[in-house]
Backbone bond lengths (Angstrom), bond angles and torsions (degrees), N, CA, C in turn:
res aa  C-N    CA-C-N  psi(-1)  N-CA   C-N-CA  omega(-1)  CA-C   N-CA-C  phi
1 X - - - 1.466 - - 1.526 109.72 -
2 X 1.016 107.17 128.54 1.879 105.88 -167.64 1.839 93.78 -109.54
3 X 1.238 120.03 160.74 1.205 115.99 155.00 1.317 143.44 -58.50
4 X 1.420 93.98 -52.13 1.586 125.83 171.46 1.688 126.40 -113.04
5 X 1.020 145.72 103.18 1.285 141.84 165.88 1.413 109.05 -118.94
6 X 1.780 92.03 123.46 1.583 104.28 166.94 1.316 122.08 -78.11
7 X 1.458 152.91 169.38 1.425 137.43 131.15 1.444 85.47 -130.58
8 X 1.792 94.82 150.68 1.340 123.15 162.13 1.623 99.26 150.17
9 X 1.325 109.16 174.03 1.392 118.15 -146.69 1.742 103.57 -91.06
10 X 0.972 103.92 153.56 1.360 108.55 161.62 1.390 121.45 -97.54
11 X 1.058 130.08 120.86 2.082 136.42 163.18 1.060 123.28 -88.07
12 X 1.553 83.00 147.46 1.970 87.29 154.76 1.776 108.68 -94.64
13 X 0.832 96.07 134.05 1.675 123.57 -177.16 1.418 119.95 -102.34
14 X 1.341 126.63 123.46 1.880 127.29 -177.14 1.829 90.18 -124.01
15 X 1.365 102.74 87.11 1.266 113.15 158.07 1.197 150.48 -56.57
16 X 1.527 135.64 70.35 1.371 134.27 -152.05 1.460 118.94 -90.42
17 X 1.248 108.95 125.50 1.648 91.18 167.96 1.409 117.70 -154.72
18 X 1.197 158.86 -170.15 1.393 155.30 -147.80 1.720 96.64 -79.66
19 X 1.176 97.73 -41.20 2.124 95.25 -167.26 1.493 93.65 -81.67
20 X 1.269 129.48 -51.37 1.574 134.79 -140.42 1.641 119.03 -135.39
21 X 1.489 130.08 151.49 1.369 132.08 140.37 1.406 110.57 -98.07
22 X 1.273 111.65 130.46 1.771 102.90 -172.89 2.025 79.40 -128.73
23 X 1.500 109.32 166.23 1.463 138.70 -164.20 1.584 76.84 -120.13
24 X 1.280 133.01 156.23 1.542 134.40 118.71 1.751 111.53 169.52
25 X 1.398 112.10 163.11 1.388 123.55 -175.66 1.564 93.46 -48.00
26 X 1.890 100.38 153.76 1.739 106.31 171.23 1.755 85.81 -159.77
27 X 1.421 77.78 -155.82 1.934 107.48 -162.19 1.315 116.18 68.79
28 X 1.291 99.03 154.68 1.642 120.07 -167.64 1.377 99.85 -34.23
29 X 1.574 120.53 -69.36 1.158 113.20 -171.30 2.045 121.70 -37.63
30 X 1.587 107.02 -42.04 1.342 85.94 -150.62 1.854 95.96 -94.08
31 X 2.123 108.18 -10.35 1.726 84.16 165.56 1.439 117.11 -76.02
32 X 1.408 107.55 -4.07 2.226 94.01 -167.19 1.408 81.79 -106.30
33 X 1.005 142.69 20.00 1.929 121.94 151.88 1.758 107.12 -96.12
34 X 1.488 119.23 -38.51 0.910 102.32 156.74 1.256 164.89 -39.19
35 X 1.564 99.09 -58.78 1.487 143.31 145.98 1.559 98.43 -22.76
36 X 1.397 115.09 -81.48 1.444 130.30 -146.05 1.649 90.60 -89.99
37 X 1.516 138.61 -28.98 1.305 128.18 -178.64 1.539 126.19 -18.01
38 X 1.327 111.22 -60.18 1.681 139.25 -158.88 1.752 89.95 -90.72
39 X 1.108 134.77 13.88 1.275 120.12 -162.91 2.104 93.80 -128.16
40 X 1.518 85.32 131.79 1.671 88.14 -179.36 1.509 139.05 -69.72
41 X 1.601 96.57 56.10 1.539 107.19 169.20 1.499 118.11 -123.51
42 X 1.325 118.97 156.53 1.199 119.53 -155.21 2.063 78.88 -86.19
43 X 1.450 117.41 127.12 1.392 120.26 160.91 1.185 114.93 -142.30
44 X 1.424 99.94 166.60 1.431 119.21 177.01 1.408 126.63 -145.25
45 X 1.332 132.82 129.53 1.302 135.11 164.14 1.652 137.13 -79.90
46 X 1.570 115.26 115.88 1.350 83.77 -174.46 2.132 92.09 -112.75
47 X 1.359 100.47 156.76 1.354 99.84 179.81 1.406 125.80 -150.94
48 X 1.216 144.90 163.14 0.976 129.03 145.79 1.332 156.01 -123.04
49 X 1.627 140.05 139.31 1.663 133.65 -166.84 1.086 115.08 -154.23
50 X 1.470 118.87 167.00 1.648 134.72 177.00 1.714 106.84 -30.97
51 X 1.229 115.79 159.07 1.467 101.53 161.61 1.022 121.37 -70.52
52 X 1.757 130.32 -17.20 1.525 143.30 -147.24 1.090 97.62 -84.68
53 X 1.570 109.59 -31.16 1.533 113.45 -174.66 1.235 115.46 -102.95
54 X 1.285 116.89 29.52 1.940 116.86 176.96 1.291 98.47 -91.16
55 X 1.525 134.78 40.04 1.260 123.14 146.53 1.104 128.99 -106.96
56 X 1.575 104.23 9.16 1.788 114.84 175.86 1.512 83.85 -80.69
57 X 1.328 121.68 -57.03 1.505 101.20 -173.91 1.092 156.08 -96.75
58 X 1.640 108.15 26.71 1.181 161.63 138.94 1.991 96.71 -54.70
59 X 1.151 118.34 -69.34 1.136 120.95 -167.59 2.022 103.61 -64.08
60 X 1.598 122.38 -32.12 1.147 130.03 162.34 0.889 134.88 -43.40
61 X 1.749 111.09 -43.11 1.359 130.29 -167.67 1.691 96.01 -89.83
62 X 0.952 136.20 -50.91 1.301 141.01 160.05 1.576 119.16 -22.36
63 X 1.272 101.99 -38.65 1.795 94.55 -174.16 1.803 79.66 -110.64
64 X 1.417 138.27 70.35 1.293 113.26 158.21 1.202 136.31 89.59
65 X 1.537 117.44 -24.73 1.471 114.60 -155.78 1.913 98.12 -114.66
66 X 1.521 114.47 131.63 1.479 105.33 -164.10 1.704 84.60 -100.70
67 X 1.607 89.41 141.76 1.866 128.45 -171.91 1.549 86.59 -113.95
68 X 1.425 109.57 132.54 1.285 133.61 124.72 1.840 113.15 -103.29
69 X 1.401 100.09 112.92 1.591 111.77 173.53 1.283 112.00 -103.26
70 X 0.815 125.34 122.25 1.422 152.72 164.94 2.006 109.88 -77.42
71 X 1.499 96.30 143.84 1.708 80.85 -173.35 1.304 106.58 -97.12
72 X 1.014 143.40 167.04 1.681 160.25 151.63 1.319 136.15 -126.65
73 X 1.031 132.79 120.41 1.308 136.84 158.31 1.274 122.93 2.30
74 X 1.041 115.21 -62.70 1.401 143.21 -177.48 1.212 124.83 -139.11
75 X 1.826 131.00 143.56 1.042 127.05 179.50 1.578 107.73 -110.05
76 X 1.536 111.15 136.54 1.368 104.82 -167.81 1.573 119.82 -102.24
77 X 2.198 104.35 156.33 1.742 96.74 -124.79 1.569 63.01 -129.79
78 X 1.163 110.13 146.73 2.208 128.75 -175.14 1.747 72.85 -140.62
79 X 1.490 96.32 135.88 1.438 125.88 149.43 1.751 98.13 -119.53
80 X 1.762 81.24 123.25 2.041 88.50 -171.92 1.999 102.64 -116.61
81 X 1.058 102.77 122.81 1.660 115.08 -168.13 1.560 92.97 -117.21
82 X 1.111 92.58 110.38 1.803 119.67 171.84 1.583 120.87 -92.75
83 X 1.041 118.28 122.39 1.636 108.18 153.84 1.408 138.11 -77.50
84 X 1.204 125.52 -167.81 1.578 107.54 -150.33 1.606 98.70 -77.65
85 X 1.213 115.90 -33.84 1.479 109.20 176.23 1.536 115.29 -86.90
86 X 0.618 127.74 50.27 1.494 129.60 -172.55 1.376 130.18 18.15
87 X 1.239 109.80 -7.03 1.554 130.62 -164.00 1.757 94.30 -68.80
88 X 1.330 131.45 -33.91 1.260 134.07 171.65 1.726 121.78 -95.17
89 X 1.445 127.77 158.13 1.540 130.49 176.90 1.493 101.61 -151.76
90 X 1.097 109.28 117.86 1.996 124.03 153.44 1.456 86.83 -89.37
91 X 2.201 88.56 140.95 1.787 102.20 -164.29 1.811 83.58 -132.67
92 X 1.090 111.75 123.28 1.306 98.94 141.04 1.956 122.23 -151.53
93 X 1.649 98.27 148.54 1.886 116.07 -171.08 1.187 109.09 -69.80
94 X 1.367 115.89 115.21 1.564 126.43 169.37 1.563 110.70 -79.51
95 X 1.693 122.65 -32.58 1.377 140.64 -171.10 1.627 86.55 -168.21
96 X 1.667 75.35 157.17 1.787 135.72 -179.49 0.791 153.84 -91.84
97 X 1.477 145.23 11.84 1.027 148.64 170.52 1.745 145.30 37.40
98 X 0.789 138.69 95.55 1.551 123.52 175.88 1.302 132.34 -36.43
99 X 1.473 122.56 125.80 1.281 103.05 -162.20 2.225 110.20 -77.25
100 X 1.255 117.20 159.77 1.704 113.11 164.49 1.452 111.41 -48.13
101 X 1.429 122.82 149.60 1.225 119.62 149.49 1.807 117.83 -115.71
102 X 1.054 115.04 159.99 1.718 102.65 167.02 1.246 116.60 -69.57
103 X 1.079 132.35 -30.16 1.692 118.44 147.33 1.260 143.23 -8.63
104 X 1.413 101.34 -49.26 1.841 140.38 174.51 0.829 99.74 -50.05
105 X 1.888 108.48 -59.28 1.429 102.17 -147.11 1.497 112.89 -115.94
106 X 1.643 100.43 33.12 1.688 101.33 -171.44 1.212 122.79 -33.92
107 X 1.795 106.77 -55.85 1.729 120.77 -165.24 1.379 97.92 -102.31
108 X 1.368 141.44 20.20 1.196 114.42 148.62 1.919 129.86 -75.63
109 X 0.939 123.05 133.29 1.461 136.46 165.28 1.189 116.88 -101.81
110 X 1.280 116.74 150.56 1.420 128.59 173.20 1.528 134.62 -179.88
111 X 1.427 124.89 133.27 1.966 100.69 -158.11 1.707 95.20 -71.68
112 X 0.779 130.27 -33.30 1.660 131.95 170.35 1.233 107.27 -107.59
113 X 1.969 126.40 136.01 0.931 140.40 119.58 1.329 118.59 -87.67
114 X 1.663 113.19 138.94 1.208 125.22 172.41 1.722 108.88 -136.86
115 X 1.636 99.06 116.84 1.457 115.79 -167.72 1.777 105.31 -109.05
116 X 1.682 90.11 135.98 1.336 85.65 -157.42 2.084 98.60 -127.44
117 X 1.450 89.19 71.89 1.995 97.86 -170.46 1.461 98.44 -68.89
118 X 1.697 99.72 130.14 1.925 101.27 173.18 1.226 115.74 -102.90
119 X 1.808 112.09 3.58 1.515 129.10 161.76 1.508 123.53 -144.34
120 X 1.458 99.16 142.57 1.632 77.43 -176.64 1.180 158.19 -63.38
121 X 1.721 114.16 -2.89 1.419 125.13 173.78 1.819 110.37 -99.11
122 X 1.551 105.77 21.55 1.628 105.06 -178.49 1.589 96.39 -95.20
123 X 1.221 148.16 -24.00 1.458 118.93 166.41 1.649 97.53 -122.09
124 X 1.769 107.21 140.99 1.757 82.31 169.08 1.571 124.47 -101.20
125 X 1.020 114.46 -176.04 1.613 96.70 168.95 1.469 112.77 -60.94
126 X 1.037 143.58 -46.17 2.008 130.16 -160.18 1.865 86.81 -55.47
127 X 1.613 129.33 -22.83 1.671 119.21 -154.28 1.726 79.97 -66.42
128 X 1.537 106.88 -52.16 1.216 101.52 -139.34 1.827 104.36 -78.72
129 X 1.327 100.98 -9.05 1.481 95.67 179.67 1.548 113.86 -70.80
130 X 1.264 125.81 -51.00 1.445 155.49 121.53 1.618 104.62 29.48
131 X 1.469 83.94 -80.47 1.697 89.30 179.46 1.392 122.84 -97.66
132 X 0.748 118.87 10.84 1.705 144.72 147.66 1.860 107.65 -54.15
133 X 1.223 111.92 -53.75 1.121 115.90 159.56 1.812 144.44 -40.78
134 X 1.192 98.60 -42.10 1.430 134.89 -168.91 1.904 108.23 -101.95
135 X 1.574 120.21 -34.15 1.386 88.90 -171.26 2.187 72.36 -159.83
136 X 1.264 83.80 -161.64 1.936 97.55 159.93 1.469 114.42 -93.37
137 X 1.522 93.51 142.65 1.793 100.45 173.55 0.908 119.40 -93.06
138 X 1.685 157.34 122.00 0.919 146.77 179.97 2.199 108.26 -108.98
139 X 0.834 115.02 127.31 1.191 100.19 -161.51 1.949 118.25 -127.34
140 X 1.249 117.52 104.63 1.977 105.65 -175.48 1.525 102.33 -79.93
141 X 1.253 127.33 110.91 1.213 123.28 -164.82 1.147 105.76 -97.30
142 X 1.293 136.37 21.12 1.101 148.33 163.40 2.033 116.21 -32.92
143 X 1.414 108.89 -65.68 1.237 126.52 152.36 1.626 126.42 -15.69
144 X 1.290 108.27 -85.77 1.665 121.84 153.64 1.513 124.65 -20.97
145 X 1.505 120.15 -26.78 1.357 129.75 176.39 1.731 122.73 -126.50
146 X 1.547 90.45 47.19 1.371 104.18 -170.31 1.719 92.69 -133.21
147 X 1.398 123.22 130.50 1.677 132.24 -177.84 1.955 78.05 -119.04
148 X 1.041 90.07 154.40 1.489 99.60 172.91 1.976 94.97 -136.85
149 X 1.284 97.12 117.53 1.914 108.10 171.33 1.284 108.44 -165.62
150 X 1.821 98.38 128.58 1.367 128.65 -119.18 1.663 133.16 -53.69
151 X 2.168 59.79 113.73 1.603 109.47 -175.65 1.121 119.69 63.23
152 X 1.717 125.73 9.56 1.131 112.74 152.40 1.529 114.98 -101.95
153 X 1.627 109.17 175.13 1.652 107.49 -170.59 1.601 82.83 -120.96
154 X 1.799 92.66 147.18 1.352 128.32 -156.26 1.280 99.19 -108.41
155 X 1.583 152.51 178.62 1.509 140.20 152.46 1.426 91.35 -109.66
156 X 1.466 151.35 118.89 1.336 157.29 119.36 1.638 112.52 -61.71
157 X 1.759 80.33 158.27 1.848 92.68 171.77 1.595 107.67 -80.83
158 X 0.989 141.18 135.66 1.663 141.97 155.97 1.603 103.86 -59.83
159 X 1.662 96.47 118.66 1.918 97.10 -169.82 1.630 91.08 -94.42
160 X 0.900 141.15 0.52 1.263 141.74 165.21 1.447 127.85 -82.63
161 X 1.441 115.52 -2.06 1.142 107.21 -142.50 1.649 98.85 -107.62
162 X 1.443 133.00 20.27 1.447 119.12 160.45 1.821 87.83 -85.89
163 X 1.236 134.33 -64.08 1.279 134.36 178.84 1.598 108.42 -7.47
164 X 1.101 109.03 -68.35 1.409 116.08 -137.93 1.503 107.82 -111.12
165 X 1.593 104.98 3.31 1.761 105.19 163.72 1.552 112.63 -100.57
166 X 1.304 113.14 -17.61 1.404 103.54 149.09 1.779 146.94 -53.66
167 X 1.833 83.09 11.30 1.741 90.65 175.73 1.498 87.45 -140.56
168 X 1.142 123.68 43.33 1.633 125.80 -177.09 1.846 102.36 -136.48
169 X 1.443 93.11 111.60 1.546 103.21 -160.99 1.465 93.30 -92.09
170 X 1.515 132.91 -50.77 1.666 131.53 141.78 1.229 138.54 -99.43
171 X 1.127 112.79 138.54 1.287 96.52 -168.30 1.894 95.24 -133.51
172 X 1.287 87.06 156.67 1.878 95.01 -173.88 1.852 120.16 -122.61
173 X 1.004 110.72 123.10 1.682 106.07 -162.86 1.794 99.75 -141.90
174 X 1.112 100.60 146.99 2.117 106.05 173.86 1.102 76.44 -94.19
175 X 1.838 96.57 -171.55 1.374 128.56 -157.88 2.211 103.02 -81.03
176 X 1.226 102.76 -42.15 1.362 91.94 -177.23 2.078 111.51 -89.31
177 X 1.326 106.96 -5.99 1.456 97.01 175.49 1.589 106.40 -71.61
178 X 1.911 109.29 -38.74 1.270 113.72 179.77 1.708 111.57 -48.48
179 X 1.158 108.78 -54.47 1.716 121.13 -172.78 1.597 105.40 -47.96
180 X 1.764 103.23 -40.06 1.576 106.05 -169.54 1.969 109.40 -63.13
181 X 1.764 96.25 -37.67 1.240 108.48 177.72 1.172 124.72 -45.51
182 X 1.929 123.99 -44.15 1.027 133.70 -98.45 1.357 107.56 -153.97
183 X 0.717 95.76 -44.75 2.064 132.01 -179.94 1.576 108.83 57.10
184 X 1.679 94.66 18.41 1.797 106.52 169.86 1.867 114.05 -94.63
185 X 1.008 125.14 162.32 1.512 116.22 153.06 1.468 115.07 -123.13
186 X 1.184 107.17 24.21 1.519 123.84 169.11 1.167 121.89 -77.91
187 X 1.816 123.13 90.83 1.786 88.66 -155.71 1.969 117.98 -82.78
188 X 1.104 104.38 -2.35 1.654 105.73 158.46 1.207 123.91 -54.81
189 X 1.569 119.49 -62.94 0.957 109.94 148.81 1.838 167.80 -132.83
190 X 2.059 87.02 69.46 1.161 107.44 137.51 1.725 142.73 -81.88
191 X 1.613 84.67 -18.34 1.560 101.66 -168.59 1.658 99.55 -73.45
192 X 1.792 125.78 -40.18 0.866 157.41 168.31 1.519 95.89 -38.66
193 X 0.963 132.52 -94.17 1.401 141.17 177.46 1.545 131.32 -27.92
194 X 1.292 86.15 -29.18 1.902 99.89 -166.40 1.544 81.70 -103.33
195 X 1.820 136.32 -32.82 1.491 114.47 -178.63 1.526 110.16 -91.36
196 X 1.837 128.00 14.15 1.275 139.96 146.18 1.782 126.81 -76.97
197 X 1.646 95.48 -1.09 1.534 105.94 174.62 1.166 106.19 -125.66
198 X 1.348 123.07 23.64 1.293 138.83 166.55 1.650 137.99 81.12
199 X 1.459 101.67 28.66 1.552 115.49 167.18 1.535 88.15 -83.93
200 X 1.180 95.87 137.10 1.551 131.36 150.20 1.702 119.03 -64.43
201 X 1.649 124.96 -56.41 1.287 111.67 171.98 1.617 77.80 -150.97
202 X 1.922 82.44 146.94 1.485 112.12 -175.32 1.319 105.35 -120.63
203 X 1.222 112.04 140.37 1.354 114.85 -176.04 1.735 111.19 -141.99
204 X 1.530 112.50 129.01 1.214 114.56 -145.00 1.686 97.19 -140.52
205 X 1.540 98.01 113.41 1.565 106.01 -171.53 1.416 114.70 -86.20
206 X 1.412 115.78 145.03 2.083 109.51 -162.78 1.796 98.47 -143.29
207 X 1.752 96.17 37.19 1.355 108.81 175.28 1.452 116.37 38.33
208 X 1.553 132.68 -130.93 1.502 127.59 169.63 1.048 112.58 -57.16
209 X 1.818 140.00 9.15 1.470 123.31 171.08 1.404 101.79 -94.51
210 X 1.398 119.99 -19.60 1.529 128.38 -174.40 1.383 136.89 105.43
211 X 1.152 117.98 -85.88 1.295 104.20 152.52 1.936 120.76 174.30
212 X 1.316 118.89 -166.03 1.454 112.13 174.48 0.828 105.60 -155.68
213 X 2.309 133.44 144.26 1.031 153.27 175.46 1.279 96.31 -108.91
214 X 1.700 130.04 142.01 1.263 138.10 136.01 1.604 116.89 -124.74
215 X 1.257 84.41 127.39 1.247 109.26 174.67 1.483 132.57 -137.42
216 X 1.604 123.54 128.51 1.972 90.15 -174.04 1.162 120.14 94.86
217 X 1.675 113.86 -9.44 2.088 105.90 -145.74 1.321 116.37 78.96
218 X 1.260 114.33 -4.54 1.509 110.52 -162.04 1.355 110.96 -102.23
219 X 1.476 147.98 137.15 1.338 135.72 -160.34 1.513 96.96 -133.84
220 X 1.480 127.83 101.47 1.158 147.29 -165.33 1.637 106.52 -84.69
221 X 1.384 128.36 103.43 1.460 122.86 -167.22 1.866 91.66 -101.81
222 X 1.293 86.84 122.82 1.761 105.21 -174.55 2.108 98.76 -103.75
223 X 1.186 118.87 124.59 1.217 132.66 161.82 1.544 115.94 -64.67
224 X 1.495 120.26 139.94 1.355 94.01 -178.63 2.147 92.83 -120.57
225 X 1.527 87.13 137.67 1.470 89.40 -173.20 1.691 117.02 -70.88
226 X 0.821 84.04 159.87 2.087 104.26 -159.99 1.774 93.76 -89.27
227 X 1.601 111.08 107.04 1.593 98.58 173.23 0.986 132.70 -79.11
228 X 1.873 127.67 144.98 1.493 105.46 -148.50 1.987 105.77 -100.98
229 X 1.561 92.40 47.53 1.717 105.96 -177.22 1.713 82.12 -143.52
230 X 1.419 108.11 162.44 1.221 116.05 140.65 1.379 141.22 -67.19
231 X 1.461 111.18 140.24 1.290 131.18 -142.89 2.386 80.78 -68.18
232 X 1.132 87.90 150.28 1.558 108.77 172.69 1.465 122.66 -151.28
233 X 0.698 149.57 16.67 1.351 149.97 168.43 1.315 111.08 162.62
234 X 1.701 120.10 125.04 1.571 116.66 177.10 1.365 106.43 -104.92
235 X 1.446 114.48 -28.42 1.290 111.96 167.82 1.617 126.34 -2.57
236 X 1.529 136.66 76.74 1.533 111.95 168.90 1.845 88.36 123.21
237 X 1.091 118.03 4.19 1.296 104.68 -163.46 1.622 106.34 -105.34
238 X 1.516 121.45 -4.37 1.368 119.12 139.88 1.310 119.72 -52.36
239 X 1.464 105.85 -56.62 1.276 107.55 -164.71 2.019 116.48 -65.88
240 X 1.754 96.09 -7.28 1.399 90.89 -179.71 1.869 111.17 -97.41
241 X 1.300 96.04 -1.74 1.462 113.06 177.13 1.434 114.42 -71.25
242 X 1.387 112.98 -36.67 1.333 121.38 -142.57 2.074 87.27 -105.72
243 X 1.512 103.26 -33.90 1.576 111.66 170.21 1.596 106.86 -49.67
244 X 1.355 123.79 -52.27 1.200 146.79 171.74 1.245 113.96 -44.48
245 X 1.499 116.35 -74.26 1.623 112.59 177.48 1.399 115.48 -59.90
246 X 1.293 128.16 -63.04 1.291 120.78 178.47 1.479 122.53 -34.76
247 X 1.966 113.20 -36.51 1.291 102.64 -161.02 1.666 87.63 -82.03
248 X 1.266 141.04 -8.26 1.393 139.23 -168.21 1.597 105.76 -83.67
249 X 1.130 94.75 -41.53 1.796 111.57 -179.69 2.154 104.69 -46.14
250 X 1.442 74.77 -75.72 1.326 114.26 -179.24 1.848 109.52 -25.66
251 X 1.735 99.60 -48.49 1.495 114.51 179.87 1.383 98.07 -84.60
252 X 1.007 145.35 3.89 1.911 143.73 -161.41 1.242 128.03 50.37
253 X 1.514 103.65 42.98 1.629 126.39 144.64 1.095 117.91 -62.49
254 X 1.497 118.55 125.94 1.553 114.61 169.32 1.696 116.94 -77.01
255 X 1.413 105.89 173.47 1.818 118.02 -179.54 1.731 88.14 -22.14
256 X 1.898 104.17 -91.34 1.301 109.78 -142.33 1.740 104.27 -61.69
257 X 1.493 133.36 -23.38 1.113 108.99 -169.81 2.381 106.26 -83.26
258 X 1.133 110.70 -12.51 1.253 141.51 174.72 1.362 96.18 -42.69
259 X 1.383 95.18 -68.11 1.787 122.58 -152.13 1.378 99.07 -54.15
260 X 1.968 109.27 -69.43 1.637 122.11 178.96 1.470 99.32 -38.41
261 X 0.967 115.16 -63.18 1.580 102.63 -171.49 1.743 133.83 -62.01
262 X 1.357 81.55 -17.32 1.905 89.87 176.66 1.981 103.36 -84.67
263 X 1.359 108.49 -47.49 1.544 104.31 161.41 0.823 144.56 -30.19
264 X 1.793 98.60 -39.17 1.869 108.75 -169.19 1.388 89.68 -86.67
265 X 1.669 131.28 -37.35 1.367 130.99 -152.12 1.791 93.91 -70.81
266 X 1.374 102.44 -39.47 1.559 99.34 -173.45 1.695 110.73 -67.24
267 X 1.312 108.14 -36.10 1.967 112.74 -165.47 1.742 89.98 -68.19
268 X 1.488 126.18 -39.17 1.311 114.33 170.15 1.556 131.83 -65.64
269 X 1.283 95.37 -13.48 1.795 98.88 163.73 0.970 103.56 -81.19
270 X 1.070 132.12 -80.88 1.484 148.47 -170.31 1.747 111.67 -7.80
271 X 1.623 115.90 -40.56 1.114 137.10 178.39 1.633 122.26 -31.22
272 X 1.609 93.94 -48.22 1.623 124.73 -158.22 1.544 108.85 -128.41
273 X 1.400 100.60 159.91 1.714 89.96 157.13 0.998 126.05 -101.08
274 X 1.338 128.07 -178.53 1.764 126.96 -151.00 1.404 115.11 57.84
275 X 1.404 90.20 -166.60 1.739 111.22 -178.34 1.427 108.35 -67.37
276 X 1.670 99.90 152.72 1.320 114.32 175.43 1.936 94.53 -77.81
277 X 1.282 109.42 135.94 1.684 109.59 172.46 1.683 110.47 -118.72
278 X 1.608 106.15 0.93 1.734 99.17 -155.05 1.614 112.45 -59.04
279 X 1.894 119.56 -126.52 1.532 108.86 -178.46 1.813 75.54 -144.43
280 X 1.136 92.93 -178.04 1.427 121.60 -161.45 2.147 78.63 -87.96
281 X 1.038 124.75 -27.80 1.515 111.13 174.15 1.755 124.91 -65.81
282 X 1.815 103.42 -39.76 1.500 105.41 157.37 0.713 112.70 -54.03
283 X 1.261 148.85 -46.76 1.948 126.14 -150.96 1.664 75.41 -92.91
284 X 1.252 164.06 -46.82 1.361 140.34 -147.09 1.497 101.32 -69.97
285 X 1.221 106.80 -36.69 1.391 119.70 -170.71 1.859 108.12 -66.39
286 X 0.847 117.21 -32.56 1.475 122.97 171.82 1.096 129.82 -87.59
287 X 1.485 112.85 -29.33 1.277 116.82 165.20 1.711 102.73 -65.80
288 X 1.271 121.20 -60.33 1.548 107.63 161.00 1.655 117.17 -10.57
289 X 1.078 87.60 -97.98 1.812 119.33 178.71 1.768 114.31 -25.43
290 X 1.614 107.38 -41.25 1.164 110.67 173.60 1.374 114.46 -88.55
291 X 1.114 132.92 -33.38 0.924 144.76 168.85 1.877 140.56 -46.91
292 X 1.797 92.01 -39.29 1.295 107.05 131.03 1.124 141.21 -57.78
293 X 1.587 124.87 -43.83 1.654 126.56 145.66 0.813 105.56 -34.24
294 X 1.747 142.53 -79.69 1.720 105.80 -122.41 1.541 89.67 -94.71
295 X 1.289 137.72 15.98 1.786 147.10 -171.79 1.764 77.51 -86.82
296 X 1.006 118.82 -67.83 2.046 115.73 178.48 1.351 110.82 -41.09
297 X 1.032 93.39 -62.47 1.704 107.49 -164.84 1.859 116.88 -57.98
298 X 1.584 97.24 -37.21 1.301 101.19 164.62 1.263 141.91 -90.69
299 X 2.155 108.50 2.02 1.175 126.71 153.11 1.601 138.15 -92.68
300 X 1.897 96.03 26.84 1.139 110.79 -155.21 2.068 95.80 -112.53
């Protein structure tokens, strides 16, 4: 029984942005194993890719983190084009991936699953009902509202998706997946809507504005901390948010103390490129540090 288990695929990623072209492994799966690696819960990743590319998880297993790989056809390749503030991404699929089946994942257990689809036919609904059964779903539905036609990615509605959030205990969305959901830009009440189709807590990313938890009725306004470098790559920095909250959850942190901590974990990625790798002592340490800021800033 693990605490945490992710599924979803790992990529190759061509990262563009005003300073840099960077090459390197991505998708949900491989920033929230990172993210969460160094952090004291028993986890596991299961995923799948090419054989060519079983040296990302070769390179995984190396720092700690246990891979179940699954084989595929193909390993799937996102070229991600950023603007200068990062707050925006043009996406487009070079390759494809195989989608999970529940088959895969008969004998896995875990008190959290967190599924992390970067298209919409990579998990289907029966996976997620499945394991809905067995532990909590935590879900970035990001994936689900992605059409891919040719090779670029489209934003669609998910026609499945009153079905299949009724086994989605979290679920994680930015500001325009919510709208796609929702057809509101209200994020109260979108958050409202999506926890009337049966998420339990919604959590809704607002890039440099930061972010929001609902849970309860309750709408948790999360600050997002200011990094004290320039911003360089956002690439992955949901996915280091969501590493963050869960592992806070997980320990019996509530929404808002969850949230601060998934923020700071993300403003410290954000720093660099790649994965966040630090320890559960950096982000304490910043939340400190920042924390003294905005006590100035808000006596100003």
């Amino acid at each position: 029984m693990y605490d945490i288990c992710c599924v979803g695929h790992i990529t190759l990623d061509k990262v563009v942005t005003t300073k840099a072209i960077v090459h390197m492994a991505g998708g949900t799966s491989f920033y929230f194993s990172n993210a969460i690696g160094n952090m004291d819960v028993k986890y596991a990743l299961v995923t799948s890719l090419a054989q060519r590319e079983m040296y990302i998880v070769s390179a995984l297993r190396a720092s700690g983190i246990e891979v179940q790989a699954l084989p595929s056809a193909h390993t799937v390749y996102f070229e991600n084009i950023y603007t200068e503030k990062q707050d925006h991404r043009t996406q487009r699929v070079l390759q494809e991936a195989d989608a999970f089946t529940v088959e895969q994942l008969r004998d896995v257990n875990a008190r959290i699953f967190h599924l992390g689809p970067l298209l919409a036919g990579d998990i289907p609904v029966e996976l997620i009902r499945t394991l809905s059964e067995r532990g909590m779903v935590s879900l970035d539905v990001q994936g689900y509202l992605r059409k891919v036609k040719d090779k670029n990615v489209i934003a669609i509605d998910w026609p499945a998706k009153k079905e299949a959030l009724r086994y989605v205990d979290i679920l994680k969305a930015n500001e325009s997946e919510m709208f796609v959901l929702t057809g509101t830009e209200d994020v109260r009440e979108s958050a409202r809507i999506l926890s009337e189709w049966g998420v339990k807590e919604v959590i809704i990313t607002l890039g440099s504005k930061g972010s929001v938890i609902y849970k309860d009725c309750t709408l948790y306004d999360i600050p997002a901390y200011i990094p004290n470098t320039s911003v360089v790559d956002a690439t992955g920095c949901g996915d280091t948010y969501m590493a963050g909250y869960l592992y806070q959850r997980i320990k019996g942190a509530g929404p808002q103390e969850a949230g601060k901590f998934a923020a700071a974990m993300a403003s410290l990625k954000i720093e660099s490129s790649g994965p966040f790798t630090g320890t559960k002592e950096d982000v304490l340490e910043l939340l400190k540090n920042r924390k003294r800021r905005y006590l100035v800033l808000d006596s100003q």
